[in-house]
MIDOSE-1310 file (N, C-alpha, C; in nm, 2 decimals, decimal comma, always signed):
residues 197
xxxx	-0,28/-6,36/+2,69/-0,26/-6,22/+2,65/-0,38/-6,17/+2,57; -0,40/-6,06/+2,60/-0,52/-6,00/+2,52/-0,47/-5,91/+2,40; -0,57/-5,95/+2,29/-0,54/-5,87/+2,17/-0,62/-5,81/+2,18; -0,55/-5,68/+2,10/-0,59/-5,53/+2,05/-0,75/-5,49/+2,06
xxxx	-0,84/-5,59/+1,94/-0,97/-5,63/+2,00/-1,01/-5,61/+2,15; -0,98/-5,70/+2,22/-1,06/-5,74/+2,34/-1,02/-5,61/+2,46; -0,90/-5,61/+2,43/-0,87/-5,41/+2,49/-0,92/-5,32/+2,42; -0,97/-5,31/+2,32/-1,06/-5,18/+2,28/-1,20/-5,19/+2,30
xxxx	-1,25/-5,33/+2,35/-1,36/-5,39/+2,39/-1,40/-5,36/+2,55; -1,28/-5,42/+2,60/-1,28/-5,41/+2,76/-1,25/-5,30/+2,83; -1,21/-5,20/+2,81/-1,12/-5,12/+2,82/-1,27/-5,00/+2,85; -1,39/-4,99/+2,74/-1,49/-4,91/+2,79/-1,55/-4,96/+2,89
xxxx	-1,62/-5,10/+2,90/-1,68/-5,17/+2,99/-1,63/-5,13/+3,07; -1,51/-5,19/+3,12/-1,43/-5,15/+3,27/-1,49/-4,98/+3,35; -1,46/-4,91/+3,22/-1,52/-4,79/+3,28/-1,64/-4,79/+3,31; -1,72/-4,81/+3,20/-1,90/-4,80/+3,19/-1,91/-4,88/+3,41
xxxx	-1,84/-4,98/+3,39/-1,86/-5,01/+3,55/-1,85/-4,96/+3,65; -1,73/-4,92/+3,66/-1,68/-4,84/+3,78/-1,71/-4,68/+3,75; -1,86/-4,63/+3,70/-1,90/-4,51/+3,70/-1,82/-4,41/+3,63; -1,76/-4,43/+3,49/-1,66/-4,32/+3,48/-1,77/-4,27/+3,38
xxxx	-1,75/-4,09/+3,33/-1,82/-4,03/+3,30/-1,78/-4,03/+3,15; -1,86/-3,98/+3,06/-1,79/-3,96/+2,89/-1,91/-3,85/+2,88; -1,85/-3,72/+2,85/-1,91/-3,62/+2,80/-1,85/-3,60/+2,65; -1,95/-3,53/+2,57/-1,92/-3,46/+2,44/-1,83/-3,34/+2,44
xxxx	-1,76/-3,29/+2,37/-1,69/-3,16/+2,39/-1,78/-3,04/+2,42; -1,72/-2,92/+2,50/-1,84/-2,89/+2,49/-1,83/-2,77/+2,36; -1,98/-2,67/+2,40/-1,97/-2,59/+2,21/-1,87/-2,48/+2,29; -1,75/-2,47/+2,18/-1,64/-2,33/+2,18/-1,73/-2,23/+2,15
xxxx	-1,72/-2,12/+2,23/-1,79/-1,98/+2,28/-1,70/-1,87/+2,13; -1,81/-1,80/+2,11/-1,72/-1,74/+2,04/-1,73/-1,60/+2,06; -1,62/-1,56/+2,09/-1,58/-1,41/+2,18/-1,51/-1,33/+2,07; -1,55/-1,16/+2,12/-1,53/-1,05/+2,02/-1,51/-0,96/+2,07
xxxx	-1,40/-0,90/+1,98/-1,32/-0,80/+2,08/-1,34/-0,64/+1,99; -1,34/-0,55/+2,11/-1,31/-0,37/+2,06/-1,18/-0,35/+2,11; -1,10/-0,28/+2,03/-0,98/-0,18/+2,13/-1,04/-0,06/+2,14; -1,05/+0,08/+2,20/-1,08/+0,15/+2,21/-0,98/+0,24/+2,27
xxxx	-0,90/+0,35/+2,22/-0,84/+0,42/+2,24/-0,83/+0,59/+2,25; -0,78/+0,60/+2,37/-0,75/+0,75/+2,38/-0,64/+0,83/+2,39; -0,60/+0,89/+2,27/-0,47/+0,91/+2,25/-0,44/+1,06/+2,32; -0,34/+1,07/+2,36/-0,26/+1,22/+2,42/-0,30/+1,31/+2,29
xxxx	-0,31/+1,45/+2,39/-0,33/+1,52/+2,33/-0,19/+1,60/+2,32; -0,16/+1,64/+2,19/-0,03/+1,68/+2,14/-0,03/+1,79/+2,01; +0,05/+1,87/+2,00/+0,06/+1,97/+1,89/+0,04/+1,83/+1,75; -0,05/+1,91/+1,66/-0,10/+1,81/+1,55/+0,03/+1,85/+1,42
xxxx	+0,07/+1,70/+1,32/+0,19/+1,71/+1,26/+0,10/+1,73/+1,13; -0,04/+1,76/+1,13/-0,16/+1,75/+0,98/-0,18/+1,85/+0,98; -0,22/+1,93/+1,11/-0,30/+2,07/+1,08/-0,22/+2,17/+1,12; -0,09/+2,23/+1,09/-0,04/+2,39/+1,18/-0,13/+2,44/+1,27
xxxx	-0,04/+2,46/+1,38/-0,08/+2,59/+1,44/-0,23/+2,54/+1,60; -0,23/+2,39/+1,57/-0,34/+2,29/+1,63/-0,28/+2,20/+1,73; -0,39/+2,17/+1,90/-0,34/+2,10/+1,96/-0,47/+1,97/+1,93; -0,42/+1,86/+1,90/-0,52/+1,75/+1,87/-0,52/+1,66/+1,95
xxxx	-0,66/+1,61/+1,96/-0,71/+1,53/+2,09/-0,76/+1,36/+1,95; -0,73/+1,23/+1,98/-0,79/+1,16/+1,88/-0,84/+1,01/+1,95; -0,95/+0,99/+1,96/-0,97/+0,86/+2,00/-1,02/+0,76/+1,86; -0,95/+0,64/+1,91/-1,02/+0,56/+1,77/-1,09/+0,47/+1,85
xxxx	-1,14/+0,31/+1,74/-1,16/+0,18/+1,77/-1,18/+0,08/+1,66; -1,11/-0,04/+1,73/-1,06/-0,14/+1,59/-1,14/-0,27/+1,69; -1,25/-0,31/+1,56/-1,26/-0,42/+1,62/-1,21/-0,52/+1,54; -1,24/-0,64/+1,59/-1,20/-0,78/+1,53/-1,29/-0,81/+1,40
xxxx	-1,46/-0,76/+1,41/-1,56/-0,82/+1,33/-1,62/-0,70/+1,26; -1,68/-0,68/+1,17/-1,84/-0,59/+1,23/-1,90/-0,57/+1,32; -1,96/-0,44/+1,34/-2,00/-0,44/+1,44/-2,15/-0,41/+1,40; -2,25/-0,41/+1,46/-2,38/-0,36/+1,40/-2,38/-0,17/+1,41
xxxx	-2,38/-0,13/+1,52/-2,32/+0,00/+1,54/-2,20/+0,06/+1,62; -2,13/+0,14/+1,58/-2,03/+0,24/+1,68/-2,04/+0,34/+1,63; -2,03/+0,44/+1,77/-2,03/+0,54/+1,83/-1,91/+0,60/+1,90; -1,87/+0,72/+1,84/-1,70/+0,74/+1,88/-1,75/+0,95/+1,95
xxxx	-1,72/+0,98/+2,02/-1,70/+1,11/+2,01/-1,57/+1,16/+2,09; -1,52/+1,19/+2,08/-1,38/+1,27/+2,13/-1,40/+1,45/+2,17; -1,36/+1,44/+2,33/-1,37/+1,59/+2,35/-1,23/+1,65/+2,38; -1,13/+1,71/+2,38/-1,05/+1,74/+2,42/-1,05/+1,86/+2,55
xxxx	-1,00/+1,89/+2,67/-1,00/+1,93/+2,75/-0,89/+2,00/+2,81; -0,91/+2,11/+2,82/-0,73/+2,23/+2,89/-0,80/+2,18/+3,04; -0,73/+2,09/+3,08/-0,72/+2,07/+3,27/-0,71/+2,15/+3,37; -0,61/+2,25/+3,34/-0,57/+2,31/+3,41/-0,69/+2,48/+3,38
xxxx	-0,79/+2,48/+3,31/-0,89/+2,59/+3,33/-1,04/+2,51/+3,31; -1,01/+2,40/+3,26/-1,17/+2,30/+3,24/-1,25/+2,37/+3,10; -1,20/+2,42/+3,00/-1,24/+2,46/+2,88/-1,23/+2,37/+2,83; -1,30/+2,34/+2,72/-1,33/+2,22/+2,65/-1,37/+2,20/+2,51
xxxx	-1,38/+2,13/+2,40/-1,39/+2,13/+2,24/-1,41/+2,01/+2,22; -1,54/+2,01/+2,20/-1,62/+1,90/+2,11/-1,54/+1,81/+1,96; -1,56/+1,72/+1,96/-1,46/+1,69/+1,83/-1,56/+1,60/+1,72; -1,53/+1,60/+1,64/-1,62/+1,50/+1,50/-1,71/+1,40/+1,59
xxxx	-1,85/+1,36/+1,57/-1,92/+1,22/+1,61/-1,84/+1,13/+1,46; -1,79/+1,01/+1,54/-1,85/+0,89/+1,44/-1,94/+0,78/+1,47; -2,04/+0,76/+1,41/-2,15/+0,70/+1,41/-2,18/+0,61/+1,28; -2,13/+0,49/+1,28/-2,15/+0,41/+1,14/-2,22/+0,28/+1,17
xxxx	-2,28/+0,22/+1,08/-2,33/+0,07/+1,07/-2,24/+0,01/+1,05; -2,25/-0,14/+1,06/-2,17/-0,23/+0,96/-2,00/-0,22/+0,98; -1,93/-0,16/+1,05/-1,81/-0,11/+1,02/-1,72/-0,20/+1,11; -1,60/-0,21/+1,15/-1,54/-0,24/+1,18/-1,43/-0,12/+1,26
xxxx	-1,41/-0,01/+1,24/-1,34/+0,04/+1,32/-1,36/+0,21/+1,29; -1,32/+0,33/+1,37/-1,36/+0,47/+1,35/-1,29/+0,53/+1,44; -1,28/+0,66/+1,43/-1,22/+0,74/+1,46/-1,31/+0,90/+1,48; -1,21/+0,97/+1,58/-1,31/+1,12/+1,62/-1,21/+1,22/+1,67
xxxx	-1,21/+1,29/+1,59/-1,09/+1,43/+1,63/-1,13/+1,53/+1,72; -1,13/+1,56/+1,83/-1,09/+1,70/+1,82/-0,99/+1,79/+1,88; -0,97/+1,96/+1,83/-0,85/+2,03/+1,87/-0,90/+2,17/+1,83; -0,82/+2,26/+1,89/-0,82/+2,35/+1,97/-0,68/+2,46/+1,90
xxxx	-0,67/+2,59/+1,89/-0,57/+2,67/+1,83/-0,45/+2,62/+1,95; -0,32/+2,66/+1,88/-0,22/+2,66/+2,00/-0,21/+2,80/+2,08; -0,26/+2,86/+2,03/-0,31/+2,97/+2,13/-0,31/+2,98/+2,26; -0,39/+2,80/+2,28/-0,45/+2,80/+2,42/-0,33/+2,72/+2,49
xxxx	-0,15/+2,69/+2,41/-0,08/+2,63/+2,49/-0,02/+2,75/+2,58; +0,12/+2,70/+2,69/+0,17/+2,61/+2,72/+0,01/+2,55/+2,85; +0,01/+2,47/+2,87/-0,09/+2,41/+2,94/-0,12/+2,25/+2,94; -0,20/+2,19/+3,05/-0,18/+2,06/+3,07/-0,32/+2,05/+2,97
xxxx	-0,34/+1,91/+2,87/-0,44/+1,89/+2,86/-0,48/+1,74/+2,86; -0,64/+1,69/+2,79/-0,65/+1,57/+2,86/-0,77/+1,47/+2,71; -0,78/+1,36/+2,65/-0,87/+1,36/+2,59/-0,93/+1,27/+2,63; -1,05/+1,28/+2,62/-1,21/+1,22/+2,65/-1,27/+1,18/+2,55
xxxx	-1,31/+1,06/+2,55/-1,34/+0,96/+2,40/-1,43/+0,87/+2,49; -1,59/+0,89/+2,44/-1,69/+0,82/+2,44/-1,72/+0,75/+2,36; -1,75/+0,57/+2,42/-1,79/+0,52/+2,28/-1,91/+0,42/+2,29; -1,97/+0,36/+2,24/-2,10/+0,32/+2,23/-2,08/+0,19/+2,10
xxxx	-2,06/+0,10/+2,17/-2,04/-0,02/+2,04/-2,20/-0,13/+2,09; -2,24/-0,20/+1,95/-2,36/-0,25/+1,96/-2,27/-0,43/+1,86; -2,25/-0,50/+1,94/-2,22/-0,62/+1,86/-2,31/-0,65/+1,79; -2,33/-0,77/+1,72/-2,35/-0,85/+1,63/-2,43/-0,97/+1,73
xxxx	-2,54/-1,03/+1,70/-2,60/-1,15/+1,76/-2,52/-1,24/+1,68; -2,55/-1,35/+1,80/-2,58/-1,40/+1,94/-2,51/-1,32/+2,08; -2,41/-1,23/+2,02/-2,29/-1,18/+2,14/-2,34/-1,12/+2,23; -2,31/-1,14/+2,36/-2,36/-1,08/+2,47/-2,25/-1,01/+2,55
xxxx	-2,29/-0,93/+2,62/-2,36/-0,80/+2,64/-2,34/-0,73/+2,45; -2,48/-0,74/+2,44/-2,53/-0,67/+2,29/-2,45/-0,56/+2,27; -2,46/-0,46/+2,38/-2,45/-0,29/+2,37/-2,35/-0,28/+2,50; -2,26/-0,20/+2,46/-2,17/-0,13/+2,59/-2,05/-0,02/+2,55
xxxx	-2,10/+0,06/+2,66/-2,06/+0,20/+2,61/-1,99/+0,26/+2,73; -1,96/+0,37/+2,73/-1,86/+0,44/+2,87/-1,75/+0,52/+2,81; -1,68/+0,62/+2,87/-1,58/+0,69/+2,90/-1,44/+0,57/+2,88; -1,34/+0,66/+2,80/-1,20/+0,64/+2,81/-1,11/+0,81/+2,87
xxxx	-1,06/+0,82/+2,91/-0,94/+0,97/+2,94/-0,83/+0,86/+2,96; -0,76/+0,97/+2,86/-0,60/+0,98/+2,84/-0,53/+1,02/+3,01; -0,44/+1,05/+3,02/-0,33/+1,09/+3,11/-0,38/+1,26/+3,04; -0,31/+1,29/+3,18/-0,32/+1,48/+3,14/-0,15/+1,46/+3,12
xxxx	-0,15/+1,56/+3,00/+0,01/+1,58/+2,96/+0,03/+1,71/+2,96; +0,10/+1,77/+2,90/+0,19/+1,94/+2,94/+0,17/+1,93/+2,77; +0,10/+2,02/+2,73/+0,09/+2,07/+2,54/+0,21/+2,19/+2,56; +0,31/+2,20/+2,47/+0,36/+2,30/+2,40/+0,37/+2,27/+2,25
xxxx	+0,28/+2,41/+2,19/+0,33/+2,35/+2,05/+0,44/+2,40/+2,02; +0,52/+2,51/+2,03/+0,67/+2,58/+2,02/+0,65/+2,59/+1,89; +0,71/+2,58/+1,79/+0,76/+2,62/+1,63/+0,67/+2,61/+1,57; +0,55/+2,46/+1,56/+0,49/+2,45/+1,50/+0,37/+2,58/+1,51
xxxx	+0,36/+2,69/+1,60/+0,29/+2,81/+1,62/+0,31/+2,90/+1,52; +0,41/+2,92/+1,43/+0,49/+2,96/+1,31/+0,41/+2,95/+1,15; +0,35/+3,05/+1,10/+0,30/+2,97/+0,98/+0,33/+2,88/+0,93; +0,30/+2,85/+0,85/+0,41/+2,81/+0,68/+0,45/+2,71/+0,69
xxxx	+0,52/+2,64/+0,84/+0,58/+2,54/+0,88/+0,51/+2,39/+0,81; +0,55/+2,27/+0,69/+0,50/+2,17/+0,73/+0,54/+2,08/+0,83; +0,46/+1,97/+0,85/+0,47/+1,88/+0,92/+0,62/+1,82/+0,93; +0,69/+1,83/+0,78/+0,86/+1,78/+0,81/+0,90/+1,81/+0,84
xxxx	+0,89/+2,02/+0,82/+1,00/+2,06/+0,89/+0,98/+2,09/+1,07; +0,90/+2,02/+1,14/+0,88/+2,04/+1,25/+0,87/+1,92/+1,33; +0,91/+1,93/+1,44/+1,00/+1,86/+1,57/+0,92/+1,86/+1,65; +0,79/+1,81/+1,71/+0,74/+1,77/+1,83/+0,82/+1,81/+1,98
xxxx	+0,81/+1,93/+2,07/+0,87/+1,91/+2,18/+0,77/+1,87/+2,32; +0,66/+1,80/+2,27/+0,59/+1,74/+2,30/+0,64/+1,56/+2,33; +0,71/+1,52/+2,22/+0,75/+1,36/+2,21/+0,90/+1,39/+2,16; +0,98/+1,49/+2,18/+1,10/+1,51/+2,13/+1,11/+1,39/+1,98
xxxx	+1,00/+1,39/+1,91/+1,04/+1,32/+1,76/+0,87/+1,35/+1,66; +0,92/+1,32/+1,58/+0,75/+1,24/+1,52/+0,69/+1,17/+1,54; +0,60/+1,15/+1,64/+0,58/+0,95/+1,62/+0,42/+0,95/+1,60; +0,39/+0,84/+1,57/+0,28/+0,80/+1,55/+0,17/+0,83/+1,66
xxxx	+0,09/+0,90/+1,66/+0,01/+0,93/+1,82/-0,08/+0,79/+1,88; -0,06/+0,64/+1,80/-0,12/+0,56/+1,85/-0,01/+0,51/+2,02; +0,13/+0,57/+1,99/+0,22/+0,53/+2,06/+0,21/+0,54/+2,16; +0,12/+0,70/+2,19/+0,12/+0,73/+2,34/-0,06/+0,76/+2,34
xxxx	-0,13/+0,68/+2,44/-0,24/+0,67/+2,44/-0,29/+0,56/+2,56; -0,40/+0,58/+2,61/-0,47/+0,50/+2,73/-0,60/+0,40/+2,60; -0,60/+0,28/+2,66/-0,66/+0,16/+2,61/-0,73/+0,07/+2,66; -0,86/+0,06/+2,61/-0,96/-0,03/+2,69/-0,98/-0,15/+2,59
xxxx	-0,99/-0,28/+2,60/-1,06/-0,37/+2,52/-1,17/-0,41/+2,58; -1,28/-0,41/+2,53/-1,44/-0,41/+2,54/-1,44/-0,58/+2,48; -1,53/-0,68/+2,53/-1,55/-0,80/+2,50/-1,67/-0,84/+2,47; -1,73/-0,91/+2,38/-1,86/-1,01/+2,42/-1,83/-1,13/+2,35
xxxx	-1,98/-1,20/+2,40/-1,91/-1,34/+2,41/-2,07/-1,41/+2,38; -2,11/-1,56/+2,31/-2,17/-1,58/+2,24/-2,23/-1,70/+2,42; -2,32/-1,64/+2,42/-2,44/-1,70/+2,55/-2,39/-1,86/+2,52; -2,35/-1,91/+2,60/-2,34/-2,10/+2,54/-2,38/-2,17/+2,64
xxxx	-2,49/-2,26/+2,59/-2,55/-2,37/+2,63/-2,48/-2,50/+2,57; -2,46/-2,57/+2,68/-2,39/-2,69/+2,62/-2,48/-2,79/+2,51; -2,44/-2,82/+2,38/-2,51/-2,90/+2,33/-2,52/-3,01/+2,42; -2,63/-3,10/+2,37/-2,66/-3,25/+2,46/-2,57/-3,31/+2,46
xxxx	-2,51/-3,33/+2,58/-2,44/-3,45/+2,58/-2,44/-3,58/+2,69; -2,39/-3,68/+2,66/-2,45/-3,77/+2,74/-2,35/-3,81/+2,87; -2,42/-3,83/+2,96/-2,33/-3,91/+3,08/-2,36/-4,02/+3,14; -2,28/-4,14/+3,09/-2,27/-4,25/+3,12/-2,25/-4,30/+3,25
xxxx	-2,33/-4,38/+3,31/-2,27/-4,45/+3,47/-2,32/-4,58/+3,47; -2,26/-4,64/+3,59/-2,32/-4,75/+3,59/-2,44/-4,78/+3,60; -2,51/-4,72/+3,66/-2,66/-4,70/+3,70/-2,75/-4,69/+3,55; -2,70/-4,65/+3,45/-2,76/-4,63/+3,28/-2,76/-4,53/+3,20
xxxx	-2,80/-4,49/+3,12/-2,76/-4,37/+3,07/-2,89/-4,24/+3,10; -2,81/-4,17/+3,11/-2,88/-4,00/+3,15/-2,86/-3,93/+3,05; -2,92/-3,86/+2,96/-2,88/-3,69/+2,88/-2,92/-3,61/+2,97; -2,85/-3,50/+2,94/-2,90/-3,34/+3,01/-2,86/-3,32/+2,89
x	-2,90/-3,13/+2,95/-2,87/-3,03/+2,81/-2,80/-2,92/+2,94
């Protein structure tokens, strides 16, 4: 019978013989994420009398730069309204408004949210940017066109309620990911020992 020993002994040999391989773990990648959002454009529950277009973005980390602009667009004539740049260092997440009188309802509209994010080294792809559009939806502001009105006393018949505009919205997650080369590790065979990298 073999003790404990001689099987913790034999047990590699055997392998080392018959060519079995022993690598090192390899190095865990470390990956980083954006959401990037384009929210419906809907009568605003902040500003009376306004149809608002709002893209944001949350990332996981810092970022070195983002870049957010939000345009809002009447579909149904292709008129269109520039909305706030956000443009920050160091940040982690932003936001970009824009809107338009309700004037220009009943009508379908659409929002358009450019964004421009710059990771953090070692993460690769460094920089990456592009277009998000919402769904085209049907804007009525109805009541809220009324002066005076605040935000409580008025009823969305846009979302038959209040809700939070992150609710209804189109969503991209943007990724990078840290270049990995495997540290050295070694592979064992019968033939003798080999490193690579």
């Amino acid at each position: 019978m073999l003790g404990k020993k001689a099987i913790g002994w034999a047990l590699p040999a055997l392998l080392l013989i018959y060519g079995a391989t022993f690598e090192q773990p390899a190095h865990a990648a470390d990956i980083s994420f954006c959401s990037v959002k384009s929210n419906f454009p809907h009568p605003s529950t902040h500003v009376n009398g306004t149809i608002n277009a709002v893209g944001t973005i949350s990332c996981d980390r810092k970022m070195v730069e983002i870049y957010l602009r939000t345009t809002l667009v009447k579909t149904t004539t292709g008129a269109s309204w520039a909305g706030s740049v956000f443009n920050q260092f160091g940040v982690r997440s932003g936001n970009s408004n824009a809107a338009t009188s309700c004037t220009q309802d009943p009508a379908s509209f659409q929002t358009k949210t450019y964004y421009s994010i710059t990771f953090p080294s070692p993460l690769t792809p460094s920089h990456q940017s592009g277009w998000l559009n919402s769904s085209i939806v049907s804007v009525v502001c109805g009541a809220n066109r009324i002066a005076g009105l605040t935000s409580d006393d008025y009823q969305s018949p846009y979302n038959g309620d209040k809700q939070e505009i992150n609710e209804t919205s189109k969503e991209v997650v943007i990724t990078a990911s840290e270049s990995v080369t495997p540290s050295t590790a070694t592979n064992r065979t019968a033939n003798g020992l080999r490193e690579f990298n």
